[in-house]
N, CA, C and O of each residue as an XYZ file, in Angstrom:
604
protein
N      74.788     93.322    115.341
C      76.130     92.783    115.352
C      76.749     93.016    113.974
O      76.071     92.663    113.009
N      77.914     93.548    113.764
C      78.464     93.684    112.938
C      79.457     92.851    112.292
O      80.325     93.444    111.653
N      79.495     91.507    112.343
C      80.815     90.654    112.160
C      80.541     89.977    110.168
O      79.615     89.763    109.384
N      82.687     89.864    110.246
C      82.069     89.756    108.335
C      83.289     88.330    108.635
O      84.199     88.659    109.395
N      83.338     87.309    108.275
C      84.117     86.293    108.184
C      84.210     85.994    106.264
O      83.225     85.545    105.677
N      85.562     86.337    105.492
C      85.430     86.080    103.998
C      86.945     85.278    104.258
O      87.810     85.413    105.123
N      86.822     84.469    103.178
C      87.991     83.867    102.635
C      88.196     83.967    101.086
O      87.320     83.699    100.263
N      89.326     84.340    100.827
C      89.931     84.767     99.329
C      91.312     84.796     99.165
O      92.121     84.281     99.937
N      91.586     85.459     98.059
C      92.986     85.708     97.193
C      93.608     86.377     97.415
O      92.970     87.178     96.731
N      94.661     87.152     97.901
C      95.123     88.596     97.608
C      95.438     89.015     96.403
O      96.396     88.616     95.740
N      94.904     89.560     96.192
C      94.754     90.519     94.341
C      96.628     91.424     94.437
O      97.415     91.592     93.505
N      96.722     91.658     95.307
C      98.094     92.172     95.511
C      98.824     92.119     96.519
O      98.326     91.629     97.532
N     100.407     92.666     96.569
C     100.976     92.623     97.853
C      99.928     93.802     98.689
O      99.023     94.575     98.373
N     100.635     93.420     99.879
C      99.801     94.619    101.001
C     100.436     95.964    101.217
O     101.661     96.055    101.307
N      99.564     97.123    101.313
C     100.579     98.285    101.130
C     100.065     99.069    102.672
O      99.005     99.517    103.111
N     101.458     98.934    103.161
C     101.670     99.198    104.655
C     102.016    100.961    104.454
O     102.465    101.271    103.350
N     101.835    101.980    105.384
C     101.966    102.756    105.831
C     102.056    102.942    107.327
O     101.449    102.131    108.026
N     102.728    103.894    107.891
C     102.929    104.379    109.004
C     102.564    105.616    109.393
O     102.986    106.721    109.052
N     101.381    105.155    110.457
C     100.977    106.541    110.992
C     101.784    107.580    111.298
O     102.927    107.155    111.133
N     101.844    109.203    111.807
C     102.639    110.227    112.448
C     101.791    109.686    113.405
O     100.824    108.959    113.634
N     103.288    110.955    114.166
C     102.808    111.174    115.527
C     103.817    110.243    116.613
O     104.499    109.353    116.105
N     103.868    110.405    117.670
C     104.358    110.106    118.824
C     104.317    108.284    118.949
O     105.367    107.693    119.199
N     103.187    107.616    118.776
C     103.018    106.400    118.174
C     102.468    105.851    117.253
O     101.294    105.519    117.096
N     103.553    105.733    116.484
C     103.491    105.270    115.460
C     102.867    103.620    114.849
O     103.454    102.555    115.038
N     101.479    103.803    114.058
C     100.805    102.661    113.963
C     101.314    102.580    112.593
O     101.634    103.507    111.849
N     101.345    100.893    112.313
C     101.427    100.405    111.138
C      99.522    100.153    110.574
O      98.651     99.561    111.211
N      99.382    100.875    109.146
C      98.004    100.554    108.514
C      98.243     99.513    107.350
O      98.727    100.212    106.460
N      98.182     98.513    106.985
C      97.950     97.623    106.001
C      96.700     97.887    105.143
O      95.803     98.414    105.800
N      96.427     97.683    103.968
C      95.558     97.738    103.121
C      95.675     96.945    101.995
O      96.446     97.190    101.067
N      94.789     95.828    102.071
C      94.973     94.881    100.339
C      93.265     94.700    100.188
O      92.413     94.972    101.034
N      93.093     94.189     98.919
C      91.832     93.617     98.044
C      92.404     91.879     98.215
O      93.425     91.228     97.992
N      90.961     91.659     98.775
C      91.025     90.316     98.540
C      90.049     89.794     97.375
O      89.154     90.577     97.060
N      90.106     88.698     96.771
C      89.337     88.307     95.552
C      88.576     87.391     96.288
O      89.116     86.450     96.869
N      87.102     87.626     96.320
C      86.104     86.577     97.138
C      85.340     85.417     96.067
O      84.384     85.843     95.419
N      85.664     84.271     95.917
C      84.406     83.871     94.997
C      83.107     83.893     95.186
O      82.692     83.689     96.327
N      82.184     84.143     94.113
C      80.849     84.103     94.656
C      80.703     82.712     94.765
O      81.624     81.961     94.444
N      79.308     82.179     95.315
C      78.962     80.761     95.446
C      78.073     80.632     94.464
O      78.158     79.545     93.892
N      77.080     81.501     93.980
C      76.350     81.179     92.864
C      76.825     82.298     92.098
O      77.634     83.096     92.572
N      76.187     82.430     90.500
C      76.826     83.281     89.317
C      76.093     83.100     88.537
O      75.610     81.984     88.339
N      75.747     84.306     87.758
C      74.924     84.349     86.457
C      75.628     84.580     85.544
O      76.670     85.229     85.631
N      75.057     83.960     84.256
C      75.532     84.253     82.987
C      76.328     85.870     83.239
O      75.904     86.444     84.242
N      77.253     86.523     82.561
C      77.411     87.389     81.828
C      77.796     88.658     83.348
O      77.760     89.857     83.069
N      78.123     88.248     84.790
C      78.397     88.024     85.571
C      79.519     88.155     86.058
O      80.324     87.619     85.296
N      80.242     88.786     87.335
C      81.988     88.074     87.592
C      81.573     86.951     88.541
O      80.405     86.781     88.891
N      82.566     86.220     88.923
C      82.854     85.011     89.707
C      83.075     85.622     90.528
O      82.550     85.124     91.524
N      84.004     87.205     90.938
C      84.207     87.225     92.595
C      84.128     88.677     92.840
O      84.117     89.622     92.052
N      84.073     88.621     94.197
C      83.946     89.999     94.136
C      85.422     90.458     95.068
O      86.238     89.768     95.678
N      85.336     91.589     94.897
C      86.741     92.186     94.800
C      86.860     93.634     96.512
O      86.475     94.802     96.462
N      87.512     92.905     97.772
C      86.784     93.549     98.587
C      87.916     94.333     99.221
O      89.062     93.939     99.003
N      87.736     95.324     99.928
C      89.108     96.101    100.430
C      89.111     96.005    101.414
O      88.090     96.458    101.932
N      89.974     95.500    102.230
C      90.581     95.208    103.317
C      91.370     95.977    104.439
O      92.469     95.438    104.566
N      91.212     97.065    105.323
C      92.827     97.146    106.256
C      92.747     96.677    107.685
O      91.732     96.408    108.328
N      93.953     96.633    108.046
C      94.541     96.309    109.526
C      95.123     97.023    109.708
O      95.664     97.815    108.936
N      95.189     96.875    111.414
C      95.800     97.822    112.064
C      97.264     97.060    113.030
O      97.330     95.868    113.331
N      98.089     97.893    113.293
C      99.075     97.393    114.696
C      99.868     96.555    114.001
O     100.663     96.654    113.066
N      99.205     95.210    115.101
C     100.501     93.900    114.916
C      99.693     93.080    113.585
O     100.346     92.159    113.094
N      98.746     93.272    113.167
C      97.557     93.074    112.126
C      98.652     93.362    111.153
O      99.688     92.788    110.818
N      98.032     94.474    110.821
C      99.249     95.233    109.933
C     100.342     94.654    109.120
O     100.459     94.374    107.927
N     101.282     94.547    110.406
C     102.939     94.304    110.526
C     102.710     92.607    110.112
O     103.183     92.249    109.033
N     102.155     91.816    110.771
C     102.094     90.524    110.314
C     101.492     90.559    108.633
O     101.923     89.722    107.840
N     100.858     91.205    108.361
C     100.476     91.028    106.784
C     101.546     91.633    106.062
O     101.807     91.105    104.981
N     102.317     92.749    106.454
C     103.567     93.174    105.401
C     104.727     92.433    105.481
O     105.657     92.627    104.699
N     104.764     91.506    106.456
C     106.104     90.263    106.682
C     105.117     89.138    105.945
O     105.697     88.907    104.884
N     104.276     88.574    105.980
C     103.582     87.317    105.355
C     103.044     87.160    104.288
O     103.028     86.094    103.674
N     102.506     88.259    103.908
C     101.225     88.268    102.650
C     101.608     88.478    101.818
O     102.435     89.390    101.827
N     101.346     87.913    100.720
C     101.647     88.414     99.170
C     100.523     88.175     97.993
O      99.694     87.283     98.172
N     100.495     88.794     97.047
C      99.524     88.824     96.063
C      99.166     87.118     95.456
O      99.985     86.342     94.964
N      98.022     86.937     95.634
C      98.279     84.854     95.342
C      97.465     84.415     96.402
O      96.371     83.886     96.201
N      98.181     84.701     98.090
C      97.767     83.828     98.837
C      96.560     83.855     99.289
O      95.875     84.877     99.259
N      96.131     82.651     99.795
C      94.349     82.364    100.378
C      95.276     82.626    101.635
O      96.370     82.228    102.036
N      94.083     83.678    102.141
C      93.715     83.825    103.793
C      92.186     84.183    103.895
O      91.413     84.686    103.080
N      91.993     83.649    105.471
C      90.628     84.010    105.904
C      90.929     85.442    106.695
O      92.104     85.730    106.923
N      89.724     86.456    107.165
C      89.700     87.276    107.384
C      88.756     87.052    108.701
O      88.192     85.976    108.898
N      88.656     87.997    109.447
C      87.289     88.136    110.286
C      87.582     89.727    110.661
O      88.708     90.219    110.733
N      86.386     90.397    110.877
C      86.303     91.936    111.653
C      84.849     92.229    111.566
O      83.907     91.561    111.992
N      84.855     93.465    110.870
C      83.452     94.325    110.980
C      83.396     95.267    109.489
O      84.384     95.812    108.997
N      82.162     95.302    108.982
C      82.329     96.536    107.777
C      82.359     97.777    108.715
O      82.134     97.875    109.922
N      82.784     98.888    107.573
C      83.029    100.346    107.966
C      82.731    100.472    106.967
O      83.090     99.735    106.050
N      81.637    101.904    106.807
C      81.546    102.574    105.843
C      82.288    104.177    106.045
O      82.620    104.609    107.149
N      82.448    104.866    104.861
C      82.790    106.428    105.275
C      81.937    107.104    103.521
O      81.122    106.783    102.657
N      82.667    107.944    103.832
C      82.587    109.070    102.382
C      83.953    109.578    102.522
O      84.715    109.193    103.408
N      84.228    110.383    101.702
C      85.088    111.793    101.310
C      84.552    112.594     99.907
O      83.824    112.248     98.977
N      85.234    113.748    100.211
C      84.669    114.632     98.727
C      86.431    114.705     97.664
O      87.517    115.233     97.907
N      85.910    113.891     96.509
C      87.653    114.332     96.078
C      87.987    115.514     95.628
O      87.519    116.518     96.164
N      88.629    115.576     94.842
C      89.290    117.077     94.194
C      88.416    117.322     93.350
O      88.350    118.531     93.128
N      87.526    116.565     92.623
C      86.847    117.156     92.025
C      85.817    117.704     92.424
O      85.215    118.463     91.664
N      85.381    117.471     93.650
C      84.205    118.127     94.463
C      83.209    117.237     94.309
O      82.084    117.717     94.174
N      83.351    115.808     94.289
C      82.185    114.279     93.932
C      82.284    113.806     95.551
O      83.211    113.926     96.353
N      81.208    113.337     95.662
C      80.921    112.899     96.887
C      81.467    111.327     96.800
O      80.986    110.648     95.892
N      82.388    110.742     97.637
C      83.295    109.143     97.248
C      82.584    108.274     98.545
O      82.880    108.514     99.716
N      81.695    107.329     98.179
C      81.644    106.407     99.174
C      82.545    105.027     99.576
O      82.745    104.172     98.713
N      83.020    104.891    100.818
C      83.857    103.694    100.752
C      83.504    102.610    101.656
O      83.215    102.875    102.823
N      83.502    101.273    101.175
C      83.354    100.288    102.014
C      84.656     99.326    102.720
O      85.271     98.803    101.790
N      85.039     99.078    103.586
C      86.346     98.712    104.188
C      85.860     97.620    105.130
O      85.050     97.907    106.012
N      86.397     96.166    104.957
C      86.715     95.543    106.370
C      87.752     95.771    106.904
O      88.815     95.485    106.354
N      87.693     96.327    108.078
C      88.680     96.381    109.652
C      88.545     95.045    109.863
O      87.501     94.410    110.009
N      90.013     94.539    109.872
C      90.103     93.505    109.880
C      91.027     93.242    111.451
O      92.125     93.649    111.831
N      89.694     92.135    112.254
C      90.567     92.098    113.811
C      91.567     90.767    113.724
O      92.608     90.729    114.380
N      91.144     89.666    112.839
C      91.938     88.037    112.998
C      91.916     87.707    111.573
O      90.914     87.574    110.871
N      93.524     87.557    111.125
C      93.639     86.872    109.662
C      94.549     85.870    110.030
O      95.288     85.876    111.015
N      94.423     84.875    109.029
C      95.554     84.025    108.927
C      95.783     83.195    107.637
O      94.889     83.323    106.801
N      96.972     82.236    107.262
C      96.092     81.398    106.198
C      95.611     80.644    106.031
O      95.487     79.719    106.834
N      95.078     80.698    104.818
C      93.795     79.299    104.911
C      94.362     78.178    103.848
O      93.804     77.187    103.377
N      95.379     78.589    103.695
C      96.360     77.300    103.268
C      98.042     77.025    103.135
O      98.610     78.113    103.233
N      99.048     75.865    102.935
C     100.157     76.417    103.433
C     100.732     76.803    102.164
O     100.025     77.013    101.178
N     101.778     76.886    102.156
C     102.565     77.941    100.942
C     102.739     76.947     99.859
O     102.441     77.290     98.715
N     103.121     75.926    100.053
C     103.212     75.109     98.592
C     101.530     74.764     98.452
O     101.449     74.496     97.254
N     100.611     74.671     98.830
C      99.524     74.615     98.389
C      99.348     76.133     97.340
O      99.258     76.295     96.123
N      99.355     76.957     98.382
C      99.501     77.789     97.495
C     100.017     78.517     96.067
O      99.627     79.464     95.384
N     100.624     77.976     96.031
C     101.934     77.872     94.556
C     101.371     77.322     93.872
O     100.754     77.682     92.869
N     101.558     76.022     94.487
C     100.744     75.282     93.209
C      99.222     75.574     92.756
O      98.788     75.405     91.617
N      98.643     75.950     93.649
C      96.870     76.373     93.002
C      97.137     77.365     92.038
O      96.468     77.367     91.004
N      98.175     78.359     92.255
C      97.986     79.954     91.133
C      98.446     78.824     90.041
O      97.720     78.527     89.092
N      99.306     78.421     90.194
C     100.131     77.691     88.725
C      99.304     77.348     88.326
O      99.226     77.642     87.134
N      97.915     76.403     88.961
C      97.245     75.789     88.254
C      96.139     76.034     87.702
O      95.508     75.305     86.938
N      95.756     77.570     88.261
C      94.357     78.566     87.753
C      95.417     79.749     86.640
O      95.047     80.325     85.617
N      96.779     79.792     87.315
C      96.537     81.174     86.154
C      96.559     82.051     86.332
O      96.505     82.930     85.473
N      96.662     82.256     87.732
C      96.514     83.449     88.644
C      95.078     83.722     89.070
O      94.450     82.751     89.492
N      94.431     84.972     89.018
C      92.831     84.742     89.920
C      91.808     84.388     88.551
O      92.125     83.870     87.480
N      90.625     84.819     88.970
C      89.456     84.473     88.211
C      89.413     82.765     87.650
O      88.694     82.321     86.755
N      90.237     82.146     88.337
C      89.843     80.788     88.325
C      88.670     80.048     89.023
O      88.666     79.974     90.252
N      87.766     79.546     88.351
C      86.341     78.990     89.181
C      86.969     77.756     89.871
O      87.553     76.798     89.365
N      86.623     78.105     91.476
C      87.292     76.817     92.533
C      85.835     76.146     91.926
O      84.959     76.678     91.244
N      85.960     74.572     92.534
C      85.377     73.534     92.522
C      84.316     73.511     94.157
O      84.746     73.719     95.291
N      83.171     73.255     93.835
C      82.306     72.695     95.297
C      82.960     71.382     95.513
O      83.204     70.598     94.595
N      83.281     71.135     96.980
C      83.307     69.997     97.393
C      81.834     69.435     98.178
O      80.986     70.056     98.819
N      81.963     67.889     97.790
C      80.735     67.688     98.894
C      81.561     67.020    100.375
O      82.776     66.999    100.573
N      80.365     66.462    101.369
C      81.142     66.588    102.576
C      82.256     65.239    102.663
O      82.857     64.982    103.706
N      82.443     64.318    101.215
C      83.694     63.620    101.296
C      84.592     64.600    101.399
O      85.146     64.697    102.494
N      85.002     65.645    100.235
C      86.066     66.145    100.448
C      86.245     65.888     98.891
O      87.140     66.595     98.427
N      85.612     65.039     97.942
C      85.942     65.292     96.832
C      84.973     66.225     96.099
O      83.917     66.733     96.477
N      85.654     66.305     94.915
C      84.711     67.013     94.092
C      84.243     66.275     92.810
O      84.849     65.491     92.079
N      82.538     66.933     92.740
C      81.957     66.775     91.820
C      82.641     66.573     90.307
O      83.537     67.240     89.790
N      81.845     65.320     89.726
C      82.582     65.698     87.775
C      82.383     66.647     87.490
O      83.078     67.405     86.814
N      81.057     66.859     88.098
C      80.199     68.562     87.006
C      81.007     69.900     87.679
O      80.875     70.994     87.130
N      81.591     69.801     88.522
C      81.886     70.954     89.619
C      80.306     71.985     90.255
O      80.090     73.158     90.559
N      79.675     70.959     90.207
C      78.470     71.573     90.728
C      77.983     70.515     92.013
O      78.329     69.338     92.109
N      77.119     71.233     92.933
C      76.886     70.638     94.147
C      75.820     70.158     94.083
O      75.109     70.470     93.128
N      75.369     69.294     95.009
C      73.810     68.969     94.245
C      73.197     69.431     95.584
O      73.666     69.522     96.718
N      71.754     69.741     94.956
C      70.748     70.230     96.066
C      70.026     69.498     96.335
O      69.801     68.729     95.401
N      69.471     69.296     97.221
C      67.916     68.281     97.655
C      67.089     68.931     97.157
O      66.982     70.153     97.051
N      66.036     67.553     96.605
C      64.796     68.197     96.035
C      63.975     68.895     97.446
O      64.224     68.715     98.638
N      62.814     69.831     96.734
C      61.909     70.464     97.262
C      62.170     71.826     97.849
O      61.330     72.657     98.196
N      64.015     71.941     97.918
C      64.623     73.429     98.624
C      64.246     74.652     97.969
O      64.437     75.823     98.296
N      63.410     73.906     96.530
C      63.200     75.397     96.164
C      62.964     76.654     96.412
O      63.580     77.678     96.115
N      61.727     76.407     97.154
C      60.906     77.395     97.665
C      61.741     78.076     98.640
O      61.273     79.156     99.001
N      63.015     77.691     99.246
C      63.553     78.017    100.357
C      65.129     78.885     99.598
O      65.776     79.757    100.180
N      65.337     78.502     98.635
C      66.085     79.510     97.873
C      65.951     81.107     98.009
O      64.812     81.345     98.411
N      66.581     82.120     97.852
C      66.688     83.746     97.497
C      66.077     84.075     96.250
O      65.461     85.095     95.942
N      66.369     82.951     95.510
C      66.171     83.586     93.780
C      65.528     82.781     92.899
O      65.483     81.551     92.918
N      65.105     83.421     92.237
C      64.658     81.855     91.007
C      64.861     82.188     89.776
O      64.648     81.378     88.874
């Protein structure tokens, strides 16, 4: 199964094109800014992922979206290649993106950039009140160690 569900930033507006041909598809393409959940020293906070849609996909992101806003995503990865002009072999990774929307409303939105700065702002863990930590850290139950990825 191939399914990718991310929620992030748009790093920019969305840059729409129009297919040729007899029917004509609208292609959307933006970077969304993902935070990581954990981070090492010396490290980025997010990772930075490329995005397109297709159709009414598309067309709804070049009427709605702008560089700033949180939306969630859902689709599938695609990988490809191409060879550029210089004759280098280019690998690319892309979510095809089938269902976006946002994941918050517009004055939320406003006000969060105002208040990070624009991106590379570290969001806060909430726990399951809904508030957040003093430390902005989550706490773990003892003994999960062993059940961790990393150490």
């Amino acid at each position: 199964m191939n399914k990718v569900i991310l929620m992030g930033r748009l790093t920019r507006d969305p840059e729409v094109r129009y297919s040729q041909g007899e029917r004509q598809t609208a292609v959307a393409r933006y970077s969304l800014a993902v935070n990581r959940t954990f981070k090492r020293d010396g490290e980025p906070d997010a990772d930075f992922i490329n995005c397109v849609a297709f159709g009414r996909q598309a067309e709804f992101a070049e009427k709605y979206f702008r560089k700033g806003i949180r939306i969630v995503i859902s689709g599938r990865i695609q990988t490809g290649s191409y060879t550029n002009r210089d004759g280098v072999k280019v690998y690319t990774t892309d979510i095809v993106v089938e269902d976006q929307e946002f994941a918050e409303s517009k004055a939320a939105s406003e006000r969060n950039m105002a208040q990070q700065g624009g991106f590379g702002g570290q969001q806060s863990a909430q726990n399951a009140s809904g508030k957040v930590p003093a430390d902005g850290f989550m706490n773990i139950p003892d003994g999960i160690d062993e059940e961790l990825p990393f150490s």
